[in-house]
C-alpha positions as CSV (number, residue, x, y, z in Angstrom):
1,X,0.0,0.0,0.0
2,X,1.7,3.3,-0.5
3,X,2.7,5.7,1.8
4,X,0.5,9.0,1.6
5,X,2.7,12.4,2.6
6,X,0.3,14.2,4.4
7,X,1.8,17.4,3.6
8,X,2.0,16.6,0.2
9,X,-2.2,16.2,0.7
10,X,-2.8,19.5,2.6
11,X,-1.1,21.4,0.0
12,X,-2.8,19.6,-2.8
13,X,-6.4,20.5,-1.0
14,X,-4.9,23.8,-0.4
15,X,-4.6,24.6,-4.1
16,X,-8.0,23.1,-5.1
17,X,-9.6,25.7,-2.9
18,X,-7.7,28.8,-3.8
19,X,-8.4,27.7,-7.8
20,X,-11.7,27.2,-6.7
21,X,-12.0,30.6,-5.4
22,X,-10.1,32.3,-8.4
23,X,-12.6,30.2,-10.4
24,X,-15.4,31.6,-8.9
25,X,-14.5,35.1,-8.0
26,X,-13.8,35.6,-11.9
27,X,-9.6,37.3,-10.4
28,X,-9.0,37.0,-13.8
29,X,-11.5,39.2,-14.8
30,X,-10.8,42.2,-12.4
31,X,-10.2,45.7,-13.1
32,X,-6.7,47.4,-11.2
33,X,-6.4,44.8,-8.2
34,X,-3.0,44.6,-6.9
35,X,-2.2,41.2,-4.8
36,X,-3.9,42.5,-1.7
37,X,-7.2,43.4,-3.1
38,X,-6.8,39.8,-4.8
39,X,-6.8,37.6,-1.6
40,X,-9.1,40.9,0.2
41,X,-11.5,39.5,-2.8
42,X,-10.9,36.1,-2.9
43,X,-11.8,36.5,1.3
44,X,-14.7,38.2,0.5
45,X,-15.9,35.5,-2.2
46,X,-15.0,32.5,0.3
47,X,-17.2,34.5,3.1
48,X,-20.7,35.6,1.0
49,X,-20.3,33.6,-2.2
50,X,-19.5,30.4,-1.7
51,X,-20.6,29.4,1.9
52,X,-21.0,26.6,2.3
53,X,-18.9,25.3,-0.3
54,X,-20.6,21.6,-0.7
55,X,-23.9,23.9,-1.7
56,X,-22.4,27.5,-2.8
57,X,-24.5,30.5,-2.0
58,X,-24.6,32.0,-5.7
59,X,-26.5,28.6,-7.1
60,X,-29.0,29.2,-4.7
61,X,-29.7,32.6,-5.3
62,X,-30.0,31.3,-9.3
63,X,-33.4,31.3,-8.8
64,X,-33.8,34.3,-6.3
65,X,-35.5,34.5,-3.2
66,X,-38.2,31.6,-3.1
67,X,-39.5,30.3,0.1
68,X,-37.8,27.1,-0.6
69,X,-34.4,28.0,1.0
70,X,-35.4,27.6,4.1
71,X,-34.9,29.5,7.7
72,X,-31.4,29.2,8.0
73,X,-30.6,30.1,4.6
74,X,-32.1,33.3,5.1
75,X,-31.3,34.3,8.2
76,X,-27.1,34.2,7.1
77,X,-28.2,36.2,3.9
78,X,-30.0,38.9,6.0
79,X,-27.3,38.7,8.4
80,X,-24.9,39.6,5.9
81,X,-26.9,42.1,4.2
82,X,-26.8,43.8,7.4
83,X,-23.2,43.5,8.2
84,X,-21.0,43.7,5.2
85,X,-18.9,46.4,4.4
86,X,-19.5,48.8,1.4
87,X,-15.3,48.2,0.4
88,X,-16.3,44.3,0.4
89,X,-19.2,44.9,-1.9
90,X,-17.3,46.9,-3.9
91,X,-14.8,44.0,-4.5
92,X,-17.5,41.3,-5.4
93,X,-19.1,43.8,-7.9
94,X,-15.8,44.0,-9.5
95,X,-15.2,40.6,-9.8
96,X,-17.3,37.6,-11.9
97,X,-20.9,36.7,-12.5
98,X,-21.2,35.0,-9.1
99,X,-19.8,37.5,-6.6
100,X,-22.0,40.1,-8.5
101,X,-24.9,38.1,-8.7
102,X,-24.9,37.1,-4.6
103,X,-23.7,41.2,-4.1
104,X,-27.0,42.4,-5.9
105,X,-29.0,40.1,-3.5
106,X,-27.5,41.6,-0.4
107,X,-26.9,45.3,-1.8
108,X,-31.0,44.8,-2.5
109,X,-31.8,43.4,0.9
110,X,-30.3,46.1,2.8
111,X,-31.5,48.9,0.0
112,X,-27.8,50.3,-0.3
113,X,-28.9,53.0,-2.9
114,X,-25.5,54.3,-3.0
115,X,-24.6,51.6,-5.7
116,X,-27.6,52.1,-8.1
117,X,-24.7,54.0,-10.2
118,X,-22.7,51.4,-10.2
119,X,-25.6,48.3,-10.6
120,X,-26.3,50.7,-13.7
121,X,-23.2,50.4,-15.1
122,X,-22.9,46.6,-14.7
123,X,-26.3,46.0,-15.9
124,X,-25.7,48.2,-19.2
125,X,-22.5,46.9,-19.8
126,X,-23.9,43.1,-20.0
127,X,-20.1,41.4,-19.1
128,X,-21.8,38.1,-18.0
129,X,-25.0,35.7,-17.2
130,X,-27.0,35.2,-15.0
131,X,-26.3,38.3,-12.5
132,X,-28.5,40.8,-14.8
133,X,-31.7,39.6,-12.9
134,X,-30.3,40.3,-9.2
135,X,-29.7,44.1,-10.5
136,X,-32.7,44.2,-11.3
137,X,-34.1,43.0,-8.4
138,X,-31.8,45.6,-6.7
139,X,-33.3,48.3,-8.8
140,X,-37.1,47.2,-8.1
141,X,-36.3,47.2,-4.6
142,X,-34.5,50.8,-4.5
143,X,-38.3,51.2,-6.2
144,X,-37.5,55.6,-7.4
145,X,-37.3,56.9,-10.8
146,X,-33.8,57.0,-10.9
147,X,-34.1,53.0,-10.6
148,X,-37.0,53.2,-13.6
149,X,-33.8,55.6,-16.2
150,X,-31.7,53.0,-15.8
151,X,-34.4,50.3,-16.8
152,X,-35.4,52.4,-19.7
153,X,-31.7,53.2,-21.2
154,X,-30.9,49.6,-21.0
155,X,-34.4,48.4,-23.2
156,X,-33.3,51.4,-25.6
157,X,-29.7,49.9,-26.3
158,X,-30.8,46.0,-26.2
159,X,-34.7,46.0,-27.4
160,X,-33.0,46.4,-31.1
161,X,-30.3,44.1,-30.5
162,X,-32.5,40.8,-31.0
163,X,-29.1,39.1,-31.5
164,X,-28.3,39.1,-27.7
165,X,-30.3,36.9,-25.5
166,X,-29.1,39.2,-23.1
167,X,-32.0,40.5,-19.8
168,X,-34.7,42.8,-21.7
169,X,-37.3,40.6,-20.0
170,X,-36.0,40.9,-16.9
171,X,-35.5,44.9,-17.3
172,X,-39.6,44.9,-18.8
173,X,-40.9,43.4,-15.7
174,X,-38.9,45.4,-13.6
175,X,-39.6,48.3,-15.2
176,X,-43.3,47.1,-15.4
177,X,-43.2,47.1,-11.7
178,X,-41.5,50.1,-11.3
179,X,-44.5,51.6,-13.1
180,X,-47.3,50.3,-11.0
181,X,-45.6,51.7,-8.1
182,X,-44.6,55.0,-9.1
183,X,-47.8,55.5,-11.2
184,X,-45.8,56.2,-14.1
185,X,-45.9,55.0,-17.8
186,X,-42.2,54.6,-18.7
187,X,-43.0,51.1,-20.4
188,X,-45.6,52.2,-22.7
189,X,-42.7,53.7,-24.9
190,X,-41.7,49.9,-25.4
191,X,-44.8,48.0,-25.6
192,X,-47.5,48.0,-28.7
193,X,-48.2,46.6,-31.5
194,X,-45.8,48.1,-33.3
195,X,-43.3,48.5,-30.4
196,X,-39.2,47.5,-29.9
197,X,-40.7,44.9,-27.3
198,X,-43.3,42.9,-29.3
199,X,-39.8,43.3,-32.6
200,X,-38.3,41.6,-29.9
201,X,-40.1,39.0,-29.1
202,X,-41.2,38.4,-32.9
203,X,-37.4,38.0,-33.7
204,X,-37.0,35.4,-31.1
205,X,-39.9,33.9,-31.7
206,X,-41.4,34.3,-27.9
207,X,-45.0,35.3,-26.7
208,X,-45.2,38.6,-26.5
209,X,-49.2,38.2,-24.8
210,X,-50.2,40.4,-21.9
211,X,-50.0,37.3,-19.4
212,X,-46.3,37.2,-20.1
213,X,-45.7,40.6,-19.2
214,X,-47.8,40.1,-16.3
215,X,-46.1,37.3,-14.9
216,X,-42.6,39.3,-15.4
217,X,-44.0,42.3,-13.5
218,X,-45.2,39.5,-10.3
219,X,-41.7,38.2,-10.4
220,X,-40.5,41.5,-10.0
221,X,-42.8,42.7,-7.5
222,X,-42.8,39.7,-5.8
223,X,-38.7,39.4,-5.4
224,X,-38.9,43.3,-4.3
225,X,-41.6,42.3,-1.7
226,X,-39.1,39.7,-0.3
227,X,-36.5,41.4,0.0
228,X,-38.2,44.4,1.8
229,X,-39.1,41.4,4.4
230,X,-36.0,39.8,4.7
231,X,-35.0,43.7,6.0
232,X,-37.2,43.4,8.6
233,X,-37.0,40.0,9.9
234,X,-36.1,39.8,13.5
């Protein structure tokens, strides 16, 4: 039987869970970190991204807040809201699709409307999957008009661009929502027979009925409405 080095073991485990973190955290991807921001981020992404690693916070948040989570789940995730820092949000927006996905969650929990700039940028830039949704769940929760400009100059750039599968659903129902709470009519400019959303949906051959919209304005509303609670949870 041969002799295993434990040592040689540790350090083998050790670099399967900093590649791990570099994998997730998207370090390859950032903007002007020098090494200390790099393991200040990698910390970050080890602390809110992927705890616990056997079942990683961002695939949870995938399909947003849903009852389903359970207690637990949600009293870390409010916890956290609560607690971190502004500098360690700031490094998991500027890393990959998973930190910025599970840094929308908790920047929209806690209604930290001193990154709606930023969620802007990220959301009109379009660098990556999946985290698109959370900022928009961010942005329905801030719930102002500034949140609804940001909505409406992202379906003017991507409505026309039927080419990029990109989040102009999730940006209608948000903006949808938006609407019904502000009592505005920001949306109308999109929708129509004759409209960039119903182009849209033609080109990619989707329904473009008023249930659909509906049910992208409740998802909205309804991931806005949980987050609110989460605030409030004792």
């Amino acid at each position: 039987m041969p002799v295993t080095d434990d040592a040689s073991v540790e350090g083998e485990e050790r670099a399967d869970r900093e590649e791990l973190m570099r994998h997730v955290s998207g370090i390859g991807t950032t903007r002007g970190w020098g090494l200390r921001e790099n393991w200040r981020g990698i910390l970050a992404v080890q602390r809110y991204v992927v705890w616990p690693q056997w079942n990683p916070r961002y695939l949870k948040l995938l399909a947003g807040l849903w009852p389903g989570l359970g207690k637990a789940f949600f009293r870390s995730l409010k916890r956290d809201a609560r607690w971190i820092s502004d500098r360690s949000l700031d490094l998991l927006l500027d890393s990959g699709w998973r930190p910025r996905l599970v840094a929308a969650y908790l920047i929209a929990i806690d209604r930290r409307t001193v990154f709606r700039a930023r969620l802007g940028e990220l959301l009109l830039a379009s660098e990556g999957p999946y985290a698109g949704s959370a900022y928009c769940v961010a942005l329905a929760r801030f719930g102002e008009d500034a949140d609804a400009e940001i909505l409406v100059a992202y379906l003017e750039r991507y409505l026309p661009r039927a080419d990029l599968d990109y989040d102009q659903s999730s940006a209608m129902g948000t903006l949808l929502y938006l609407d019904d709470r502000l009592g505005r009519r920001r949306a109308e400019a999109f929708l129509g027979e004759d409209g960039p959303w119903h182009s849209f949906q033609q080109q990619r051959e989707q329904e473009t009925g008023a249930s659909e919209l509906e049910n992208l304005r409740t998802h909205f509303a309804t991931e806005s409405e949980r987050a609110e609670a989460l605030s409030q949870r004792q």
